[in-house]
C-alpha positions in Angstrom: 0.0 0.0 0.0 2.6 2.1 1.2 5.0 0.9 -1.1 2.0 1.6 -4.3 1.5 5.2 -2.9 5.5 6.2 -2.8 5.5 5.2 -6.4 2.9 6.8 -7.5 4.0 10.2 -6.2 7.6 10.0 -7.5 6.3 9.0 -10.8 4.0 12.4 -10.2 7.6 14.4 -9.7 9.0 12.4 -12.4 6.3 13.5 -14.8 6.8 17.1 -13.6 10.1 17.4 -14.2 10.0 16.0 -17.6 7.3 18.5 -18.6 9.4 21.2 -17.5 12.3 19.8 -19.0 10.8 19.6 -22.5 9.3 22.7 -22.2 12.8 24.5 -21.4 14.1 22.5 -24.0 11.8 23.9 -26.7 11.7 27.5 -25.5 15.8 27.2 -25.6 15.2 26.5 -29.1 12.8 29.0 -29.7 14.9 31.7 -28.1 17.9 30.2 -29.8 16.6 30.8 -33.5 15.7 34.2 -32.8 19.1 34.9 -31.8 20.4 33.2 -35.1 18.1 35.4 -36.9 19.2 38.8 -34.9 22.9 37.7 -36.0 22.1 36.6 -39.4 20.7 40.0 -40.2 23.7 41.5 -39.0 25.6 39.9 -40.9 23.7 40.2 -43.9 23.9 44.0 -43.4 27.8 43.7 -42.9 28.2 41.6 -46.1 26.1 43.9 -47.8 27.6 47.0 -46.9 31.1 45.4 -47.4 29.7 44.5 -51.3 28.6 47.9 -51.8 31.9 49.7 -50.5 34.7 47.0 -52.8 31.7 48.1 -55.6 32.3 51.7 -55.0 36.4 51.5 -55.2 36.2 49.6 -58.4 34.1 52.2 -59.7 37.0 54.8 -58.7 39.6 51.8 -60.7 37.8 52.6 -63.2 37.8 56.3 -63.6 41.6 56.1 -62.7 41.8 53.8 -65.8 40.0 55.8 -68.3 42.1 58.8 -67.8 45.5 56.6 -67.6 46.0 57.2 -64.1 48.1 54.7 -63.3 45.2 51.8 -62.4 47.0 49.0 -60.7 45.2 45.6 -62.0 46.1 43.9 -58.8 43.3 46.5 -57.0 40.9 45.8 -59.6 41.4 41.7 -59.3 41.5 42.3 -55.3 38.4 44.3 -55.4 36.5 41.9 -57.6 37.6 39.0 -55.6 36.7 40.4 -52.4 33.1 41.2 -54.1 33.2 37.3 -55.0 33.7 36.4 -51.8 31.1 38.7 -50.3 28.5 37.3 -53.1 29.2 33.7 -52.1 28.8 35.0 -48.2 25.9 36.6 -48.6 23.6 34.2 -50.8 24.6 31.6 -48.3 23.5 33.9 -45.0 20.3 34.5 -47.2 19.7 30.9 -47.2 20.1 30.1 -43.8 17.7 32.7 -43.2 15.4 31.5 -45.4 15.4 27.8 -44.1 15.8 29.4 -40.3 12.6 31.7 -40.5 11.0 28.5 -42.3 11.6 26.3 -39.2 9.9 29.2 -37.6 7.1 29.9 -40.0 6.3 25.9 -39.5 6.6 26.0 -35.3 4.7 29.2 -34.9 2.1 29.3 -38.0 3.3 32.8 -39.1 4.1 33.9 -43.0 7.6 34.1 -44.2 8.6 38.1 -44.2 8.8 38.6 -48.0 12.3 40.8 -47.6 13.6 37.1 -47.2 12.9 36.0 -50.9 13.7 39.0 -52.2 17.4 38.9 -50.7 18.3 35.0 -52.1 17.2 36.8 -55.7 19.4 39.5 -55.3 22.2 37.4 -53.5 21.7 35.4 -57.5 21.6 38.7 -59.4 24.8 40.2 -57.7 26.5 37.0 -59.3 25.6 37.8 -63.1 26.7 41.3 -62.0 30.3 40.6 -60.7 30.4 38.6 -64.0 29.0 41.7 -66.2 31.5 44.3 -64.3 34.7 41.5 -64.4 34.2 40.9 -68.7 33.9 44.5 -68.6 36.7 45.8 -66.6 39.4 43.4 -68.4 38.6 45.1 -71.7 38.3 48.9 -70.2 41.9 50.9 -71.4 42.3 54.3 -71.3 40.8 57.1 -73.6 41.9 58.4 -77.3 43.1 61.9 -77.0 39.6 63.3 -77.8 37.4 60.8 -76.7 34.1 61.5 -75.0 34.4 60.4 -71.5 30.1 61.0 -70.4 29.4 58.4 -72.8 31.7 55.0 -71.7 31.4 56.5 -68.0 27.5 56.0 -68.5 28.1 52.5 -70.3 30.2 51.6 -67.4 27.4 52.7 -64.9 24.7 50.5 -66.4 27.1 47.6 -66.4 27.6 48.2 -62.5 24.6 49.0 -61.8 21.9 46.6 -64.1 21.8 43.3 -63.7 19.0 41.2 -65.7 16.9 44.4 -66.3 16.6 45.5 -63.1 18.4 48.7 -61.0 21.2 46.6 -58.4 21.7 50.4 -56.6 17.7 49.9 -55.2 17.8 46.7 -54.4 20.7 47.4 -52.4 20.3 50.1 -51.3 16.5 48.6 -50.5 18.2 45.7 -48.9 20.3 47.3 -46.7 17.5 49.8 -45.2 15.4 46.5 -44.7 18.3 44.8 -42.7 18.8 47.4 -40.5 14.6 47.8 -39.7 15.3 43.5 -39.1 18.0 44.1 -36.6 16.0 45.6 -33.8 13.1 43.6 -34.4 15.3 40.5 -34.1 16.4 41.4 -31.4 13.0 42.4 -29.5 12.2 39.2 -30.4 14.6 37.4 -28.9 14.7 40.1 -25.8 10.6 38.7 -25.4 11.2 34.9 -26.4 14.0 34.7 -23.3 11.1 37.0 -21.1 8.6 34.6 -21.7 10.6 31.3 -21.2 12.1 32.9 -18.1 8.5 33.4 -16.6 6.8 30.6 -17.9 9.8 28.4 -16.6 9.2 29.9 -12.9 5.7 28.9 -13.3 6.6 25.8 -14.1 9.0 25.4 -11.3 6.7 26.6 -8.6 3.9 24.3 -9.9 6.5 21.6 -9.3 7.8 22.5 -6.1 3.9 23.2 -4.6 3.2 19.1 -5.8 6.6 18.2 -4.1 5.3 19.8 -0.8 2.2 18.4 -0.9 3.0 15.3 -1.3 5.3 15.4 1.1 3.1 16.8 3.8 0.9 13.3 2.7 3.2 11.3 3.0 4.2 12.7 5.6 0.9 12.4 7.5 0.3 8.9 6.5 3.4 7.7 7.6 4.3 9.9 11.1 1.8 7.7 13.4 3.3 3.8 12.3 6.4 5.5 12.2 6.2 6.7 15.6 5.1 3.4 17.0 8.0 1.7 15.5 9.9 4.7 16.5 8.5 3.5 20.9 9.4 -0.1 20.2 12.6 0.3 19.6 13.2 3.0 22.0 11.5 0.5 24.5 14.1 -2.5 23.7 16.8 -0.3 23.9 15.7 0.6 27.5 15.0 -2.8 28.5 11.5 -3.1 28.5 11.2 -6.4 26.8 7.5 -6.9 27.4 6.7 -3.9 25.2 4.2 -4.9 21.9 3.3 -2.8 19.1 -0.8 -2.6 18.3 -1.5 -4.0 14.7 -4.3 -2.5 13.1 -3.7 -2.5 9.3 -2.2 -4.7 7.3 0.1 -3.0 4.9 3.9 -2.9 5.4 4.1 -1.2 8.9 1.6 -3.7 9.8 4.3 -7.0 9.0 7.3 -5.2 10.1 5.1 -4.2 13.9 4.4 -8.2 13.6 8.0 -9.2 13.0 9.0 -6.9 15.5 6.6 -7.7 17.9 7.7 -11.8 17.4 11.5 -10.2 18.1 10.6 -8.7 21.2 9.1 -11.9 22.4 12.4 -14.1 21.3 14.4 -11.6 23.1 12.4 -11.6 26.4 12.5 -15.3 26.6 16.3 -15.1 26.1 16.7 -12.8 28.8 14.7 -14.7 31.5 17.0 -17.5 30.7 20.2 -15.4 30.7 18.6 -14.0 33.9 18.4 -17.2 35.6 21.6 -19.0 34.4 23.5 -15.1 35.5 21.9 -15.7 38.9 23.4 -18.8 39.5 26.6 -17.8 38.2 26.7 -15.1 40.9 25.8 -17.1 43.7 28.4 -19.4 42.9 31.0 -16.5 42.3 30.3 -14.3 44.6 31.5 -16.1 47.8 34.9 -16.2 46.3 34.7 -12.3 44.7 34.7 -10.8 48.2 37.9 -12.9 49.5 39.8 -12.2 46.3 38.8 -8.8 46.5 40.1 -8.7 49.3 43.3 -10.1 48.9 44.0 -8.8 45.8 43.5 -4.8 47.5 46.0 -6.1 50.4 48.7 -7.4 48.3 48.4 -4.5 46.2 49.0 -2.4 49.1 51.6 -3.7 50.6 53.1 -3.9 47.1 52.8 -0.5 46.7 54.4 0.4 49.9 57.1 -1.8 49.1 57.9 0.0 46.0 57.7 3.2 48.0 59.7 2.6 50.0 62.3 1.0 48.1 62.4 4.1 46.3 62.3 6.4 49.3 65.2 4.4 51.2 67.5 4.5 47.2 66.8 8.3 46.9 68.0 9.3 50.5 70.4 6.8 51.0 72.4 8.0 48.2 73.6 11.2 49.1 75.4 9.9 52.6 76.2 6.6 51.2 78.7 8.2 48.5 79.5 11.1 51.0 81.0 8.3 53.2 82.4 6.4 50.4 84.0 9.4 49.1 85.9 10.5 52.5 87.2 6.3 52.8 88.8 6.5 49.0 89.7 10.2 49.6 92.0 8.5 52.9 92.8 5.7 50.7 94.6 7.4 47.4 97.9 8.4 47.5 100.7 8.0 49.9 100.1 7.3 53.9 98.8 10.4 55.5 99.2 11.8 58.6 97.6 10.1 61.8 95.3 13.7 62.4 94.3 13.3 59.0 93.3 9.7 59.1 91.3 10.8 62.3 89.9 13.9 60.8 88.6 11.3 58.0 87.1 9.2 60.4 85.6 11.3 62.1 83.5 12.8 59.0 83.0 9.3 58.1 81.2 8.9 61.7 79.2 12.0 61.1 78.3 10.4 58.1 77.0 7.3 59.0 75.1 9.0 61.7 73.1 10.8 59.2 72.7 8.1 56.8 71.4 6.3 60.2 69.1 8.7 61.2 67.7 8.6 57.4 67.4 4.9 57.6 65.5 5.3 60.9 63.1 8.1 59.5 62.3 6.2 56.7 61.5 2.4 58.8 59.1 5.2 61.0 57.4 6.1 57.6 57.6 2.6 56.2 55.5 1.3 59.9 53.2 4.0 59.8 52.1 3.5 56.0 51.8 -0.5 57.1 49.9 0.6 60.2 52.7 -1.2 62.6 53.7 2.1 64.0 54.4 1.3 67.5 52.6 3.6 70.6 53.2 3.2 74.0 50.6 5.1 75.1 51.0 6.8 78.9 49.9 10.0 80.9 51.8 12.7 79.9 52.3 16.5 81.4 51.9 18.8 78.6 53.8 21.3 80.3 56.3 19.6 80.6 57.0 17.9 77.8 56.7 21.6 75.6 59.4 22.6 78.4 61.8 20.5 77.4 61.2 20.3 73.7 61.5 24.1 74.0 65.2 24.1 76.0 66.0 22.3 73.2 65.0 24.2 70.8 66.9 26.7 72.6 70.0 25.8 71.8 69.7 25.0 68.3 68.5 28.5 68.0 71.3 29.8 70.1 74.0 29.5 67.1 72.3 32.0 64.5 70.5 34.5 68.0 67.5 33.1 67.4 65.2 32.9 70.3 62.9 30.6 71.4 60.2 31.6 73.9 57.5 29.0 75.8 54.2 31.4 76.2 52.2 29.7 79.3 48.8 31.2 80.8 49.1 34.8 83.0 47.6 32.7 86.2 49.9 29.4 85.6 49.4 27.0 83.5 47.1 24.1 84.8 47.6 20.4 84.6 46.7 19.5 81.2 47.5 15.9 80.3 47.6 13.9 77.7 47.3 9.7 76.9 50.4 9.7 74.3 53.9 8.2 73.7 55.9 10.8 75.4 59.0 10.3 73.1 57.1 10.0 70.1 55.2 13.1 70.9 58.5 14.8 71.7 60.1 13.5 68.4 56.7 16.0 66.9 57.3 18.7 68.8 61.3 18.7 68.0 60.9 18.2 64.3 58.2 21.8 64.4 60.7 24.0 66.3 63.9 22.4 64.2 61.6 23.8 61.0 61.1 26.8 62.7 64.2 27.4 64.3 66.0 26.8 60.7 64.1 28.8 58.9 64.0 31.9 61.1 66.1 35.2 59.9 69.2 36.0 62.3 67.8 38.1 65.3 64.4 36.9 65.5 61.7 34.8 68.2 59.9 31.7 68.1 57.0 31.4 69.9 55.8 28.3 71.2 52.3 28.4 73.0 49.0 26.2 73.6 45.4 26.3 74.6 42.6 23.6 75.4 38.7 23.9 74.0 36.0 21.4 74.3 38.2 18.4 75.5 40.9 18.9 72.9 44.6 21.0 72.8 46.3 22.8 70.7 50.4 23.6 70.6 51.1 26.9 68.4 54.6 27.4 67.5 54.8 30.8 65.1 58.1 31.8 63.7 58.9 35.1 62.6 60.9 33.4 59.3 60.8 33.2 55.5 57.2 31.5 54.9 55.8 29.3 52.7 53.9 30.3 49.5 50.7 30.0 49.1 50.7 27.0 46.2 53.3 25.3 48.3 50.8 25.0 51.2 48.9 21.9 50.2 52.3 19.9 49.6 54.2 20.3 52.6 53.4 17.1 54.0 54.6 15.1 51.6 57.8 13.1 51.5 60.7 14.8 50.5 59.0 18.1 49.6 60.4 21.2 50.1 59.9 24.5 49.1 61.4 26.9 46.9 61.7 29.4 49.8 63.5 26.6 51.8 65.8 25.4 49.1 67.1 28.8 48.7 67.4 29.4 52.6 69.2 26.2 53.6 70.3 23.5 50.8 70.8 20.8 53.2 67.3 18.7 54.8 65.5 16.2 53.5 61.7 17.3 53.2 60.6 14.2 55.3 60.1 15.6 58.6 56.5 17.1 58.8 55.3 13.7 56.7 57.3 11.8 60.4 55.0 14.7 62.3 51.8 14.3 60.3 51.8 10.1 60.9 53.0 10.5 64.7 50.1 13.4 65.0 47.6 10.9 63.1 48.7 8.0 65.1 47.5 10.1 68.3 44.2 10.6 67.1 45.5 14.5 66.0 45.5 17.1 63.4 48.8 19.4 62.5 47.5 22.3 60.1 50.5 24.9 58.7 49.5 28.5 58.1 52.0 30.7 56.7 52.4 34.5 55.0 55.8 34.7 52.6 57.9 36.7 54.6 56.3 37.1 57.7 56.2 33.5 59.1 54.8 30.6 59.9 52.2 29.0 62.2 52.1 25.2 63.0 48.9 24.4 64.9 49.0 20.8 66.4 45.7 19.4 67.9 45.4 16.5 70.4 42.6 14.9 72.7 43.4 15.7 76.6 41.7 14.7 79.5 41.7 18.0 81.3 40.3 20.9 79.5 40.1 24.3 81.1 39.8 27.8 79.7 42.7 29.2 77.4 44.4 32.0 79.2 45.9 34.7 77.5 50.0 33.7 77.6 52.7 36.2 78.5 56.1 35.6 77.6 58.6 33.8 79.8 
C-alpha cells in the first residue's frame, strides 16, 4: 500500500520534471533561432555594406583607368575577388535565413517576411553582375586623346549598376534599409522569447515544487503515526523493557514489520529470562569467592605498593650519605700514607656520616610502619607542660647558634595540669621536628614562639616563627615526602623534606591534626591538635 503510494507520487515528480524539462528544452530553441536570426541579419547588413563599398572603389579603378592614371590591376582583381567572396557569403547567409525563418514559419504558423525572398534573388543577381562588371573591366583601357568620356562612364554605370533588367543600386540600397529595420526587431524578439521562457519556466517550477510539498506533507501524514510506533518499540528495547508490543491494526507494510517486530521482542524476552536465571546462578556461585579475592588482591596490592615506595624512598635518601661516606674512605685511601690527624679527621667525617645516613634509615622504617599501620605507641599520661618545656630548651639551643630565640608562652595565672594519653617520646620526636623547622628557617635576630590552649576536651600547641614562609601554592604539599619548598631550598640546601610527613603520621597515630599556616615573609604558624583529658579555659600567655 505504502509501497503503491511512494510510487505513484515519484512518478507524479517524475512527470513534472519532464514536462518542465521539455518545455525549457523547446523555448531554448525558440529563443535560440531568434538569436540566429538577430545575427544573421547582422551579418547580412555587414556583407552587404562590405559588397557595396569594394563596388564603389572599383568604380573609382575605373575612372583612374579611363584617364590613364596609373590603375593597378592587382586593386581591380582584389576588389573583384573580395566582391566574389562577399557574393558567395551573402547568398549563403540568405539561405540560412530562409530555411531558419522556415523552421519558424512551420513551429509558430506565421508567413515568411517577403524581404527574405527578395534577398536569395538579389544574392543570385549580384552574381551575373560581378560577372558583367569583371568581362567589362578586363577590356576597359584608357581614352583616345579626344574621346568622350560622359558616354563610356554612363556605359560603365549600367554595367555596375543593371543586372538582368533590373536597377542593383535599389535593391541594395532597398536591402540594406530593410536589414537594418530587421535588426531591432530580431532582437526584440529574442529580448521577449527569453522573457517569456524565463517566466513561464518559474511557473513551471513553482507548480513543481507546490506538488513536491504536498505530497510530502501526505506522505508525511500517512506515515508519522506507524512511524512513531516503530519509532516507541525500539526506544523500549533499547531501554530494556522487553514486554513492550506494538498494536497491529492494518495490514500493509508497517503492519508486518510491527508483527516481525513484535515476534523479536518476544524471542528476546524469553532469552533474557533465561540469561537472567543462568546469570543468577553464576553469581551465587562467584560471589563467595569475589569478596575474598577482592580482598586479597586490594591487600597485596597495598603492601606492594608500599614496598615499592619505600624501596624508592630508602635509594633516593640513602644515596647522598652513602657516597659522602664512600667518598671521604677513598679520599684517605689514594695516595701516599697520611698523617695520623688526618686519618682521624677522616674518620671522624665518616662517623658524622654514618650517623646521618642512620638517622635517614631510621626516618624512613618510622614512615615505612606507619604506612603498614605497625607504627608502634606506648601510650602513657603525659604533662603537657612539661614535655613543651623540654622540647622548648631544646629548641633553645639549636636556636642559640644563628641568635635566634625561642620563647614557651604559658597562661598569665599558671598553667594548669593539662595531660595527655600519648607516647611521650614519640610526641616529643613531633614537637622537635616543628621548632627544628622553625628554628632553621627563622632570619638571624628573630623569636619563636611556642604556645598552647585547650577547647572542648581537645589541645592545641602553636609554634609561630617570625621566618621566610611558605607560598601560598606550596601550602597543600608540605606534608609530603621529600617536599620542600622553593623558599626553603634557597634558605638552607641541606634537609630532607621528610620531617612534617614523620610529624603528620606520629600526630595521626594520636588521634590529632597538624595544620601549617603561613604569610611569605612574615612566618609561619604550626597548629597541632590532640585529645586531653583535662580541659580548662585558654588563658591569654605572657612571655617567659
Amino acid at each position: 500500500m505504502f509501497r503503491l503510494r511512494l510510487s505513484l507520487a515519484f512518478a507524479l515528480l517524475v512527470a513534472l520534471v519532464c514536462i518542465q524539462v521539455g518545455f525549457v528544452y523547446w523555448g531554448a530553441n525558440r529563443v535560440n533561432d531568434y538569436a540566429q536570426h538577430s545575427r544573421l541579419a547582422s551579418d547580412i547588413l555587414a556583407e552587404l555594406l562590405d559588397l557595396s563599398a569594394s563596388k564603389q572603389r572599383l568604380r573609382v579603378w575605373a575612372s583612374q583607368q579611363l584617364m590613364d592614371a596609373n590603375a593597378s590591376p592587382e586593386v581591380r582583381d582584389s576588389q573583384l575577388a573580395r566582391m566574389q567572396a562577399s557574393t558567395e557569403t551573402l547568398r549563403q547567409l540568405a539561405r540560412r535565413d530562409l530555411s531558419l525563418w522556415g523552421g519558424i514559419a512551420e513551429r509558430e504558423g506565421v508567413p515568411i517576411p517577403p524581404e527574405v525572398d527578395q534577398l536569395v534573388a538579389v544574392s543570385d543577381l549580384l552574381n551575373d553582375n560581378i560577372a558583367a562588371v569583371r568581362a567589362r573591366l578586363l577590356k576597359l583601357a584608357p581614352l583616345e586623346r579626344g574621346a568622350e568620356f560622359a558616354s563610356v562612364w554612363q556605359e560603365l554605370n549600367q554595367v555596375f549598376d543593371v543586372a538582368r533588367g533590373r536597377d542593383l543600386r535599389e535593391l541594395l540600397n532597398g536591402a540594406i534599409e530593410r536589414q537594418r529595420n530587421v535588426m531591432p526587431v530580431a532582437r526584440a524578439a529574442t529580448e521577449r522569447g527569453l522573457d517569456q521562457l524565463r517566466q513561464q519556466t518559474i511557473r513551471l517550477a513553482i507548480v513543481t515544487l507546490a506538488a513536491a510539498i504536498v505530497l510530502a506533507l501526505y506522505l508525511n501524514r500517512r506515515l508519522q503515526r506507524p512511524l512513531d510506533r516503530l519509532l516507541e518499540g525500539t526506544q523500549a528495547l533499547r531501554a530494556g523493557a522487553l514486554d513492550h508490543r506494538i498494536a497491529l491494526d492494518s495490514r500493509d507494510e508497517f503492519g508486518r514489520v510491527a508483527e516481525h517486530f513484535n515476534a523479536m521482542a518476544a524471542e528476546l524476552q524469553r532469552h533474557r529470562q533465561d540469561a537472567d536465571a543462568a546469570r543468577r546462578r553464576l553469581e551465587e556461585a562467584v560471589l563467595e569467592r569475589t569478596s575474598e579475592l577482592s580482598a586479597a588482591h586490594e591487600t597485596l596490592q597495598q603492601i606492594d605498593l608500599r614496598r615499592r615506595q619505600l624501596l624508592a624512598d630508602i635509594s633516593h635518601e640513602l644515596r647522598t650519605p652513602a657516597t659522602a661516606i664512600r667518598g671521604e674512605a677513598e679520599i684517605a685511601l689514594r695516595g701516599a700514607d697520611k698523617p695520623l690527624a688526618e686519618y682521624r679527621q677522616t674518620l671522624t667525617r665518616i662517623v658524622g656520616g654514618v650517623k646521618q645516613l642512620t638517622g635517614v634509615i631510621d626516618d624512613l622504617l618510622l614512615v615505612a610502619k606507619t604506612e603498614a599501620d605497625q607504627l608502634s605507641m606506648r601510650f602513657d599520661t603525659v604533662d603537657l607542660s612539661e614535655l613543651l618545656g623540654d622540647a622548648t630548651e631544646t629548641a633553645q639551643t639549636l636556636g642559640a647558634r644563628h641568635n635566634i630565640r625561642v620563647r614557651l608562652e604559658a597562661p598569665d595565672t599558671g598553667p594548669p595540669a593539662v595531660t595527655l594519653q600519648a607516647d611521650a617520646d614519640r610526641l616529643r620526636q613531633v614537637l622537635l621536628i616543628v621548632l627544628d623547622n622553625a628554628v632553621r628557617y627563622s632570619r638571624n635576630d628573630s623569636t619563636v614562639r611556642v604556645g598552647w590552649r585547650s577547647t572542648d576536651g581537645r589541645v592545641q600547641v602553636l609554634v609561630a616563627d617570625e621566618g621566610i614562609g611558605i607560598d601560598a601554592e606550596e601550602l597543600p604539599n608540605v606534608f609530603e615526602r621529600f617536599v620542600r619548598g622553593r623558599r626553603a631550598r634557597v634558605h638552607r640546601a641541606d634537609g630532607t623534606g621528610i620531617g612534617l610527613s614523620i610529624a603528620q603520621a606520629i600526630v595521626h597515630a594520636h588521634h590529632g591534626r597538624i595544620d601549617i599556616e603561613s604569610t611569605p615573609l612574615q612566618g609561619t604558624t604550626v597548629r597541632i591538635e590532640l585529645p586531653c583529658h583535662h580541659h580548662p579555659s585558654f588563658l591569654p600567655g605572657t612571655t617567659t
